[in-house]
C-alpha positions as CSV (number, residue, x, y, z in Angstrom):
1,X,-54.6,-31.1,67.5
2,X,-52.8,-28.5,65.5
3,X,-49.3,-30.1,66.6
4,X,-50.4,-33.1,65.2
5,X,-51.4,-30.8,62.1
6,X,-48.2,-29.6,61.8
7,X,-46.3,-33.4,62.0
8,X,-48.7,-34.0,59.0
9,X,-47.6,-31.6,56.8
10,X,-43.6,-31.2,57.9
11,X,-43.6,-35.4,56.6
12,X,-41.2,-35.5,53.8
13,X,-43.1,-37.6,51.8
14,X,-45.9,-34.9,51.7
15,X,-44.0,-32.0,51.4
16,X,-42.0,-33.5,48.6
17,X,-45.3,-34.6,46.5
18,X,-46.4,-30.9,47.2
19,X,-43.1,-29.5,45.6
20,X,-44.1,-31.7,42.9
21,X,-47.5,-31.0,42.4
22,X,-49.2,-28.7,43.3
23,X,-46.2,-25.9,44.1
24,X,-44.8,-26.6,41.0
25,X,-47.6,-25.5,38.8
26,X,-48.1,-22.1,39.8
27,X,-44.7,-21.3,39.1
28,X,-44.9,-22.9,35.9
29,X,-47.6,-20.8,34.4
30,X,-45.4,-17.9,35.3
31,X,-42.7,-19.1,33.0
32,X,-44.4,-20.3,30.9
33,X,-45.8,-16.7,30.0
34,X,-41.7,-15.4,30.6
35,X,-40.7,-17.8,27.7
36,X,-44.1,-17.0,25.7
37,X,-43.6,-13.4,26.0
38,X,-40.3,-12.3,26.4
39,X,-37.6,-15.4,25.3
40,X,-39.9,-16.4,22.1
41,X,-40.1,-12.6,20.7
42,X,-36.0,-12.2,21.5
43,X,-35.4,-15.4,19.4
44,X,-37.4,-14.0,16.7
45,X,-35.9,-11.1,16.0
46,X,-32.5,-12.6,16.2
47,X,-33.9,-14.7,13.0
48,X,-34.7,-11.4,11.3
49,X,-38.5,-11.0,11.5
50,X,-38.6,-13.5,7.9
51,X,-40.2,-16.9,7.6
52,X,-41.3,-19.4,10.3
53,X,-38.5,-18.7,13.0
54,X,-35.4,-19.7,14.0
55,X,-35.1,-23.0,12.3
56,X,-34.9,-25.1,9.2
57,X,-37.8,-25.7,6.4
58,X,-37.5,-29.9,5.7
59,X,-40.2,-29.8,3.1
60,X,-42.1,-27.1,1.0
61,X,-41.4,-23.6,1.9
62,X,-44.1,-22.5,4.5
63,X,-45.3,-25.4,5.5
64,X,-45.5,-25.2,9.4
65,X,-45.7,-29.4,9.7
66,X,-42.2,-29.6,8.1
67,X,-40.4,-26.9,9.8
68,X,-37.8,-27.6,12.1
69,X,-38.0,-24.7,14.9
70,X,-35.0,-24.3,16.7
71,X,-36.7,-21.4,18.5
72,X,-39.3,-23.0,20.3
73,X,-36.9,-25.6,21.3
74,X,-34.5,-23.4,22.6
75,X,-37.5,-22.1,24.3
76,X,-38.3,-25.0,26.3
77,X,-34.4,-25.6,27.3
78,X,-35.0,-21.7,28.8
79,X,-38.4,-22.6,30.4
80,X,-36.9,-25.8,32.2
81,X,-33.7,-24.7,33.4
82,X,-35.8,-21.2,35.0
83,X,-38.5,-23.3,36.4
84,X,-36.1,-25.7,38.0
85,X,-34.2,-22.5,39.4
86,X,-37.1,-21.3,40.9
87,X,-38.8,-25.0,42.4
88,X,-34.6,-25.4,44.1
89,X,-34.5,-21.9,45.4
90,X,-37.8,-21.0,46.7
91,X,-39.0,-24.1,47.7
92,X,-36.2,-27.1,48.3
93,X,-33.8,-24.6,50.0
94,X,-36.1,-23.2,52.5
95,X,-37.7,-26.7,53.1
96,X,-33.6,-28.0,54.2
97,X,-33.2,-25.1,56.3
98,X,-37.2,-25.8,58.4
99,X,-36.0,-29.6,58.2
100,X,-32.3,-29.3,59.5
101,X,-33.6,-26.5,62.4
102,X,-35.9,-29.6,63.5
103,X,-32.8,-32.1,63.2
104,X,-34.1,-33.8,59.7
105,X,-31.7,-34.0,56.8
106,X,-33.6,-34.0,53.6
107,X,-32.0,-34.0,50.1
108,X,-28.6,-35.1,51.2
109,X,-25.7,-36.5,49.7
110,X,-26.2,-40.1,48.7
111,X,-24.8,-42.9,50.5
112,X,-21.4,-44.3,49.3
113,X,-22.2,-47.6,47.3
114,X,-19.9,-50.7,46.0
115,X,-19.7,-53.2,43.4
116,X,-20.9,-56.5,44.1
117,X,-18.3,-58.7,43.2
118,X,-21.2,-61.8,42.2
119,X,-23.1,-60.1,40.3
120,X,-21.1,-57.0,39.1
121,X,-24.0,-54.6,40.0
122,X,-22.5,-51.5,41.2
123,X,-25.3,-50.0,43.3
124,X,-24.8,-52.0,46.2
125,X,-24.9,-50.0,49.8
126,X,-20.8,-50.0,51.0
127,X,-22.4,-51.2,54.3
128,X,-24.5,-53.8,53.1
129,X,-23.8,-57.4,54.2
130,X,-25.8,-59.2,51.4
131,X,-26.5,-58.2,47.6
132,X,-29.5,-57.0,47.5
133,X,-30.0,-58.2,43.6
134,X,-28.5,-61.5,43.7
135,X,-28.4,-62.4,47.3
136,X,-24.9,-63.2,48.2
137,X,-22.5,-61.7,50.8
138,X,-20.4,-59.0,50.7
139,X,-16.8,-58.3,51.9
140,X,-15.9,-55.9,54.3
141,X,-14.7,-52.7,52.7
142,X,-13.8,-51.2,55.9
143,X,-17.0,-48.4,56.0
144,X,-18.6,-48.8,59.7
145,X,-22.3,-50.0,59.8
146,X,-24.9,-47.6,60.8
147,X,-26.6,-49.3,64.2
């Protein structure tokens, strides 16, 4: 029972909605609160402690709904780049190394792909034998078929 437990939860699928999901937003609220608390306040200062923030005023001067803020922006770039960091190294990485210790390749490099010369589409498999958007076959480009 708890092998077939196990099997469950090691499927790729599952683990990958998991990183996702459910993984995902714990770490978010925790940089979220990084780039609340310590990247907003760093950008602010840099503007000089005056007016909105770091940004432009588009419209009457202290009007919030016509302000372009730079530093919230910036913010954001700061918050996805850290909570992408964090969902690579402490989850995908260690997930590759449980899957390739059970002989599973997971997030691997993708397989080489042609153009089709009907069609012009160039996401065509390089061992495919038809197109798979229009249908018609494909000449060998001497890559070996997978059995």
């Amino acid at each position: 029972m708890l092998k077939g437990f196990k099997n469950f939860l090691m499927r790729g699928d599952l683990v990958t909605i998991a990183v996702g999901l459910i993984i995902a937003l714990a770490f978010s609220t925790l940089i979220k609160a990084f780039t609340d608390f310590v990247i907003n306040p760093v950008i602010a200062r840099a503007q000089g402690g005056h007016g909105l923030g770091l940004g432009w005023q588009l419209g009457r001067a202290g009007n919030k709904a016509t302000y372009l803020d730079l530093g919230s922006f910036l913010s954001a770039v700061v918050y996805f780049v850290l909570f992408m960091a964090v969902v690579y190294f402490l989850i995908v990485l260690p997930y590759q190394h449980i899957q390739a210790r059970r002989g599973v390749v997971v997030f691997g490099d993708p397989v080489p792909v042609k153009t089709c010369p009907a069609c012009r589409q160039e996401d065509v498999p390089a061992t495919a034998v038809t197109c798979w958007h229009c249908g018609t076959g494909q000449p060998e480009t001497g890559a070996r078929r997978q059995p």
